[in-house]
C-alpha positions, -999 to 999 in steps of 0.1 A, spaced: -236 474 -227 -234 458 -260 -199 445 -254 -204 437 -213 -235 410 -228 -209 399 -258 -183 392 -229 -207 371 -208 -220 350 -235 -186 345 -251 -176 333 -211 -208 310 -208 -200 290 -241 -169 291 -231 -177 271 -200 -201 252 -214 -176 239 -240 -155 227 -210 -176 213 -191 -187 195 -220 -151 183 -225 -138 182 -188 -169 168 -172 -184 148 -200 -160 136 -229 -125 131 -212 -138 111 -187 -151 88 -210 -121 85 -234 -105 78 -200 -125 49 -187 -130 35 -221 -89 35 -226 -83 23 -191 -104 -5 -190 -94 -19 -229 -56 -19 -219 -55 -16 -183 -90 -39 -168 -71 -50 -135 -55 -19 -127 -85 3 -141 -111 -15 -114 -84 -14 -84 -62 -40 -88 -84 -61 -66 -67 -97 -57 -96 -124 -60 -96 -159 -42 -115 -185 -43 -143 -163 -61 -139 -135 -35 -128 -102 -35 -99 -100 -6 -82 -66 -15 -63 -43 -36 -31 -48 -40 -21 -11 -37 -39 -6 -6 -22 -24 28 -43 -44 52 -38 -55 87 -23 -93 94 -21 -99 131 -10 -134 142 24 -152 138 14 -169 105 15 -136 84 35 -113 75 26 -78 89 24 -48 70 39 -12 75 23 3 107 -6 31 97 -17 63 109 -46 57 83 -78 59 114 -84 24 132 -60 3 109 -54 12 71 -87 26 71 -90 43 32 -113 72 44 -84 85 68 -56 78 47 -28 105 58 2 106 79 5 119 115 22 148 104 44 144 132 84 147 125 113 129 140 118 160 166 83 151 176 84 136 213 54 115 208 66 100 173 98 89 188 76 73 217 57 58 194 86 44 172 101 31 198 73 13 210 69 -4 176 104 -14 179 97 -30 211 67 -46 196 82 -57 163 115 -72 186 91 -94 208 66 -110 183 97 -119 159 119 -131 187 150 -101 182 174 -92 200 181 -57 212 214 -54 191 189 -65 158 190 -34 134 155 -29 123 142 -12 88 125 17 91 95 5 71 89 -17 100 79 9 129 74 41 103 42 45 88 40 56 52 26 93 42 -4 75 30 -7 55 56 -19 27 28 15 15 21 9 -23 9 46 -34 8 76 -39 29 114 -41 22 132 -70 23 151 -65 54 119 -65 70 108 -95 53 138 -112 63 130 -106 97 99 -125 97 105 -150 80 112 -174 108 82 -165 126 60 -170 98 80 -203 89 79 -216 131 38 -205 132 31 -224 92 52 -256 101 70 -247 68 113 -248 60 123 -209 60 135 -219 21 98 -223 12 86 -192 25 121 -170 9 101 -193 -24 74 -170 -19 88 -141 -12 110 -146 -43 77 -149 -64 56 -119 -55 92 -97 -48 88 -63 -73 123 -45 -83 124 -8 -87 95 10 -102 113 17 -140 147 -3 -131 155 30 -108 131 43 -91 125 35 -52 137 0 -36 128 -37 -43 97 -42 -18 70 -71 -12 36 -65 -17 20 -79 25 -13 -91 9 -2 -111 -22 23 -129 -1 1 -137 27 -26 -149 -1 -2 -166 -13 10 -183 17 -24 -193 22 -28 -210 -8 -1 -231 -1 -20 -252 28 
């Protein structure tokens, strides 16, 4: 009996002692190290304008109209809604996937003015696993750029000027693909009427 009681108060300090650590003390040390050398990224990387919060940059948004640039499709609830971030979890021997890729190709072809012979990305009628994705490749960038350009009144050089300026290479020189972040460069292009 003597032993059993040694056992459970040798486990109870035990998890006392982590809880102390786990729960209480690395938490801290975390926020206090994340917010003296990482502030932005530490609260969200939220992008601000004009004194207003309008997102995160690692979270997507949705841009309808012909003046913006439109982000990766989600499966995240009613538009990149955060509480139901996830994929579909269907696969691309999944009837209604291909249906529904297709029918964001058909989409995507009629608001930027393509042809049927017009290759599109896959970022462009794929959602991401997250269904969050804020970026898009530039082939898909490319493709909208004369929309956005046509609907803004602005030379297609001015908006590949933008692109060019909020453009990220690979995460680490290697990692992933060169991508544009949606919201940056539609704040962007806002900024510049």
């Amino acid at each position: 009996m003597k032993n059993f009681m040694k056992e459970i108060t040798t486990g109870l300090r035990l998890t006392a002692t982590l809880v102390i650590l786990l729960c209480g003390i690395y938490p801290i040390v975390t926020l206090v190290i994340g917010q003296a050398f990482f502030p932005a990224q530490a609260d969200g990387s939220l992008l601000i304008r004009h004194g207003a919060i309008n997102g995160s940059e690692l979270i997507a948004q949705s841009f309808s109209g012909p003046r913006y640039f439109h982000p990766r499709p989600s499966c995240a609830g009613t538009g990149y809604d955060v509480l139901h971030s996830g994929g579909s979890n269907l696969g691309p021997t999944s009837a209604a996937w291909l249906e529904s890729v297709k029918a964001r190709a058909t989409v995507y072809r009629q608001e930027n003015g393509l042809s049927a012979d017009v290759l599109i990305p896959a970022d462009a009628v794929t959602a991401s696993g997250s269904g969050l994705d804020p970026d898009i490749s530039f082939q898909n960038a490319q493709l909208q750029v004369s929309r956005v350009a046509r609907a803004r009144g602005l030379r297609e050089e001015v908006i590949w000027a933008k692109i060019q300026a909020v453009a990220e290479g690979r995460t680490l020189w290697i990692l992933g693909e060169p991508r544009i972040n949606v919201l940056r460069l539609n704040m962007d292009l806002d900024n510049q009427l």
